[in-house]
N, C-alpha and C positions, 0 to 999 in steps of 0.2 A: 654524219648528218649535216646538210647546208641550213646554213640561216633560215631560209626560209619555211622549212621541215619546222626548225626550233620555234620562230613564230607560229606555225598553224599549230601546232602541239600546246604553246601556252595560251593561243586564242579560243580554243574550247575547251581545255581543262581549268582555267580561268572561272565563267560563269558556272559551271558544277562547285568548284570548291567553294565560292562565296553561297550558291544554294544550300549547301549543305552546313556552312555555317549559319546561315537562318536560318534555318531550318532548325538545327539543333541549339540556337540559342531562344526559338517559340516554346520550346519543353522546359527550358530553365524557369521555373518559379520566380517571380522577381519580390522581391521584400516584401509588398504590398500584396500582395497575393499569399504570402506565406503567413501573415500576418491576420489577413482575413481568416483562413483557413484556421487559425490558431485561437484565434477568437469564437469561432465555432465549435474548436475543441473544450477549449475553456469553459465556455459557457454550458456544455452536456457535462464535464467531467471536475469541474472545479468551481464552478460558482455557488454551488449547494452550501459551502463552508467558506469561502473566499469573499463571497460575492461579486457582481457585476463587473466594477471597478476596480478589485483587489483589495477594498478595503475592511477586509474581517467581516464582512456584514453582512453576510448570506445567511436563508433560513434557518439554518445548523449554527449558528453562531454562540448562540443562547445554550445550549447542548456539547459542543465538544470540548472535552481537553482533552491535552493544554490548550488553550485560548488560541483561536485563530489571528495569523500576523496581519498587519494591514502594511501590504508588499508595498503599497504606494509610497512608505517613508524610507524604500531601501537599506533597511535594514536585514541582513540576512545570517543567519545564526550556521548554516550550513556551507563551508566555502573552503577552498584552498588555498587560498589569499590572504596576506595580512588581516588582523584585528581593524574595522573601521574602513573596509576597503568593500567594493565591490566583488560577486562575486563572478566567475568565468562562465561564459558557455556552456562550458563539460560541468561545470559543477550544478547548473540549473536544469540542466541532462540530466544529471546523475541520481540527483532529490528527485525530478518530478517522472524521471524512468523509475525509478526504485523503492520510488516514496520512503515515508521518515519512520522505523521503526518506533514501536508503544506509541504510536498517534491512527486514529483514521485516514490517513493518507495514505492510498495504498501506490504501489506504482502500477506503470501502464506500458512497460517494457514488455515488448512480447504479445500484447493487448495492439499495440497503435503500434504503425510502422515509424521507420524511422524519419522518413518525411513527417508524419503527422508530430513525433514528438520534436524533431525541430522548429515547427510550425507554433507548437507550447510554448520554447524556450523564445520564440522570437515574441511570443503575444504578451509576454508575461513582462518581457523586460520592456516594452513599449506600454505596461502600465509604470512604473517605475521613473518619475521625472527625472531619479540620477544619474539613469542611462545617457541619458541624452545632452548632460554637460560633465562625465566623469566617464572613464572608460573600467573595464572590471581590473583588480588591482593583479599584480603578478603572480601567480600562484610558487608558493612554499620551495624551495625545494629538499627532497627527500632521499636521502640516502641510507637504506637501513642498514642498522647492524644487526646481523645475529644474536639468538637468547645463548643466553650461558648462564652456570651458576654464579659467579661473579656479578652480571647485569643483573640476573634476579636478583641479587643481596645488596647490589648498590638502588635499584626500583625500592625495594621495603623502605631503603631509609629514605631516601626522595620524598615518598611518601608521607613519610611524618614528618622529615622537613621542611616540606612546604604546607603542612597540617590537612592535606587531604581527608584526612576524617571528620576534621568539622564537619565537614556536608555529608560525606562519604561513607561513613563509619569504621571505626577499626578493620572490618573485614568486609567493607566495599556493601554492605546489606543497604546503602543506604540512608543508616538511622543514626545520623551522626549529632551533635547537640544544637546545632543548626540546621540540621535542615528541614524542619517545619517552621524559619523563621523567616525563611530566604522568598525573596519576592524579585519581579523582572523589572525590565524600567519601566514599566504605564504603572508598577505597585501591584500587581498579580503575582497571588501566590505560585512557589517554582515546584514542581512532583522532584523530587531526590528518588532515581531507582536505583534499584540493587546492580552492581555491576558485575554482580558472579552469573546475570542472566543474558544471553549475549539477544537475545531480544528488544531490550533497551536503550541499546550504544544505535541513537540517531544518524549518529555519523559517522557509522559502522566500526566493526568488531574486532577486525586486525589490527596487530600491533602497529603498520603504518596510518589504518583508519585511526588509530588512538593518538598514532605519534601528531596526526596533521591536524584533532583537536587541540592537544595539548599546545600547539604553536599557533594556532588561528584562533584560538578561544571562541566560545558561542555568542558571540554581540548579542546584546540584548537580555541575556542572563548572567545571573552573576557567576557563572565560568568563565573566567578572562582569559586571557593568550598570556602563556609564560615565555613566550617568546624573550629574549634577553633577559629574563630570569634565572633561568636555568640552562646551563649548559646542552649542546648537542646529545652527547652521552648521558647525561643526565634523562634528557627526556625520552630517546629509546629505552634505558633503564625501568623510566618508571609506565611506559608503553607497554610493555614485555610482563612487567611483575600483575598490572592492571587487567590484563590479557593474560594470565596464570588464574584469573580467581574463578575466568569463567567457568561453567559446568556443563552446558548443553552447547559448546561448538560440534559442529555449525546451528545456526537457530532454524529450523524447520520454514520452507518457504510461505509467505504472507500470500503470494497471488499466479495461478497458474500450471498451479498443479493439475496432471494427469488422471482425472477419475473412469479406471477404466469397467465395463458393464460386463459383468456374465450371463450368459447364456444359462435361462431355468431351465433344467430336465426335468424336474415336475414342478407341479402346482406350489406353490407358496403361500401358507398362511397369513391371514393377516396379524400376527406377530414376527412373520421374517425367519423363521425358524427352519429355514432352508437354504441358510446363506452360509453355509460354510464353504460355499466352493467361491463363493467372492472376495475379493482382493479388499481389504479395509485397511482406510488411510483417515489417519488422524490431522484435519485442518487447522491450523493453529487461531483464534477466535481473539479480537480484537476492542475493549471497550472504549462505543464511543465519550460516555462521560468521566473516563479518567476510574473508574473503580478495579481492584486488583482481586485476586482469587479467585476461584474456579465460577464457571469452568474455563478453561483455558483453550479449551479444543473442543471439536467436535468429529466423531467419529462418520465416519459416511463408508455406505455398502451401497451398489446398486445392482439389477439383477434384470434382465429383459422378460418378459414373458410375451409373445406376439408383439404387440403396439403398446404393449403396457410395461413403464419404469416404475418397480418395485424401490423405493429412496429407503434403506433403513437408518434412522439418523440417532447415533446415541451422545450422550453429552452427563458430565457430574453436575448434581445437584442433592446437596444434604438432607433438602427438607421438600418434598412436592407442594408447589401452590397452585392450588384449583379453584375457579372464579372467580371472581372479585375481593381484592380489586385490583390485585397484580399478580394475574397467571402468571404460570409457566409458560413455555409456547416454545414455535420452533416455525419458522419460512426457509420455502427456498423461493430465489427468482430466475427467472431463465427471460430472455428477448423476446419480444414477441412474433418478431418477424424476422428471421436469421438474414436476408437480404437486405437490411437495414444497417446503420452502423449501429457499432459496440452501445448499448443503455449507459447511461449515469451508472453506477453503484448504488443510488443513492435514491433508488427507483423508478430508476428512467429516468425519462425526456418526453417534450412533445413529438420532438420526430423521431425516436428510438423508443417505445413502449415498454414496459417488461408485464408480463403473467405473472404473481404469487402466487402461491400454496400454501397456508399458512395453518398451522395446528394449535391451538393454546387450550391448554387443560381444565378440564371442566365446563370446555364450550365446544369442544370438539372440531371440525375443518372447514376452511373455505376456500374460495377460490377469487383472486381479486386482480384486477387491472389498474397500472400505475401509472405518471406520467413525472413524476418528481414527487418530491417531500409534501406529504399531505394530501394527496391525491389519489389514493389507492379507494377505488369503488369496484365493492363488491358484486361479485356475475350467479348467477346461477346456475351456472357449470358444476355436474354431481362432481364430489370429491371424495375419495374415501380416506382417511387416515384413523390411526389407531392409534396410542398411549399407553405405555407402564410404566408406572416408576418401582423401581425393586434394590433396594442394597443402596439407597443415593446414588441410582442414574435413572436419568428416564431413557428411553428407548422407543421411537416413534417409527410406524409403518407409514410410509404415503404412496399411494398407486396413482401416477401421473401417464397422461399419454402422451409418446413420442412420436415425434411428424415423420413420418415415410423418409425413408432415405438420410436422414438424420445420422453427420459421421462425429461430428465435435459442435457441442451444445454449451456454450459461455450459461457458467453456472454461480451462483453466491447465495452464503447462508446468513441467516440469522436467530440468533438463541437468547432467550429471553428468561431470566433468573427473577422471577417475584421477590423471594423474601429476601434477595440483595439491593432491592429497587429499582432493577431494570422494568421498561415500559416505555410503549410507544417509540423514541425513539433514542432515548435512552437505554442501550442493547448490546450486545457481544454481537461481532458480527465479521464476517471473512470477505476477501480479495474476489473478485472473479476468479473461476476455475474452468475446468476445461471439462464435460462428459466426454467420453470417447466412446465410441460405440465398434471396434473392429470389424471387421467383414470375419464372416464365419466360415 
């Protein structure tokens, strides 16, 4: 090839390569934009409990435990980084993809793409003034060792070594002689949970999830970071032994689960008494004011009939309370408009609505339209729902109609226990889930 071949070949492939580098750096999101968008998300899916600014002081404020953090002092209880440090990317990923188990935070992994939830992480740490004169601190590093019985024997005494049962108790239940004394640093009382429930473990349940509490301790509570306290081996030891006590690995997932619908061959009562050919899935149920005991789940069946969703929703309750002045009850929510983004949790949004269904004993059903916390105005759309309670459960029918063509319906319940003093919005309550509807 002559020179001048080699010129006319790099004189037009030239302006193509720089096009196409603008080209694809127009599609690159730029901070400011990732930022906006995160703001956006925030404010439908986090500012209920957070509020506006991140300072604790959303409508729900009043209402959940544990107490909402007010992010703006950088403080972060969930990290892979030293005690006292900021915390990474991946770990403000991690929490707000997966939310914090035994809290109302649910995650949104699977819910939001992965753009949208980077969009979170960038909004969140742009409330946080320590971002912007600290960088996040170096995350841990992790080498695990394998359980053996030697590690579990040297975990026990760890254990009482460093007197883990104060707070903990002899056998991790929780109920140790401290721990209904222990308070955070604003002076808020700290919930001590049982560690044999792997439901619990915030900072998740494997032994490496234990081991990177045990070295990053929870800022802000009085779980420190044993970090140069105790040994390497010492703290996979006592990770391992911590991680023996539980009893229900794995915990049963909080949001996203597959509810899938059958196909009625006949008619169905309104009691549901024709559901044995439906697939029943136990969703694990969530309080948001910190109260513990049943019920803990709620059973769900669903079953087609033409354009009609047969919901059969069972749930433990000891004692039936009927009317005034703290029903029983039981909602579900669905979108209002599947072409819309993902509602709040939390009853919507303005621009993402949600529909309820709502049943509570001794008043019988409605049908109501939401927009966020407080805002639920009731429609005049018939509803049919039905009630028993038999043996300590109730057992509710709801006949709901499904939009034409409808394949996967974002669903969330709520269960409402009177004589435990749930009400309004004080409640048991689940993740979004997923209806599935199969092609037949």
């Amino acid at each position: 090839m002559k020179g001048g071949e080699k010129m006319g070949w790099w004189r037009w492939t030239t302006p193509l390569m720089v096009a196409a580098l603008l080209s694809a750096w127009q599609f690159v999101p730029s901070q400011t934009d990732k930022v906006a968008l995160g703001r956006t998300l925030y404010l439908r899916h986090c500012a209920a409990c957070h509020g506006e600014r991140g300072k604790g002081d959303g409508q729900l404020t009043k209402v959940i435990v544990p107490p909402v953090p007010d992010l703006t002092e950088g403080v972060f209880k969930l990290r892979s980084t030293p005690s006292g440090t900021l915390p990474t990317d991946d770990d403000l990923r991690r929490v707000i993809g997966e939310g914090i188990p035994a809290t109302p935070m649910f995650g949104v992994k699977g819910l939001l793409s992965d753009e949208e939830l980077d969009a979170l992480v960038a909004f969140t740490k742009s409330l946080v003034p320590k971002f912007r004169t600290e960088g996040a601190g170096k995350p841990i590093a992790i080498n695990p060792m394998p359980p053996s019985p030697e590690l579990l024997a040297l975990g026990r005494q760890v254990y009482a070594k460093f007197q883990c049962s104060a707070c903990h108790g002899p056998q991790g239940d929780g109920n140790g002689p401290l721990a209904k004394t222990l308070r955070d640093s604003k002076g808020r009382p700290v919930r001590i949970l049982s560690l044999r429930d792997a439901r619990n473990y915030k900072n998740g349940y494997t032994p490496a999830d234990i081991y990177r509490t045990l070295m990053t301790g929870m800022d802000g509570t009085p779980m420190p970071s044993f970090a140069g306290a105790m040994s390497e081996r010492e703290a996979w030891a006592l990770a391992h032994f911590v991680h023996s006590l539980i009893v229900n690995n794995p915990p049963p997932r909080r949001e996203g689960t597959a509810i899938k619908v059958a196909f009625a061959s006949t008619t169905t009562n309104s009691q549901g008494d024709s559901y044995q050919d439906a697939s029943s899935l136990w969703l694990p149920l969530q309080s948001t004011w910190g109260r513990t005991g049943k019920p803990d789940a709620l059973q769900v069946q669903a079953i087609l009939t033409g354009r009609q969703l047969l919901l059969r929703l069972v749930w433990d309750d000891p004692t039936p309370n009927e009317g005034a002045p703290r029903p029983d009850g039981v909602a579900v929510q669905c979108p209002e408009d599947l072409m819309k983004p993902l509602p709040s949790l939390f009853w919507g949004d303005p621009q993402a609505p949600v529909r309820v269904w709502r049943w509570m004993a001794g008043r019988g059903g409605e049908v109501g339209r939401a927009t966020g916390v407080g805002t639920m105005r009731r429609q005049s759309t018939p509803f049919e729902a039905n009630g028993q309670w038999r043996q300590g459960q109730w057992s509710v029918v709801m006949k709901i109609p499904l939009p034409d063509g409808v394949q996967r319906l974002p669903m969330a319940f709520s269960v409402w226990d009177g004589g435990s003093g749930d009400e309004g919005e004080r409640r048991m309550m689940t993740g979004w889930h997923w209806l599935v509807v199969e092609p037949r």
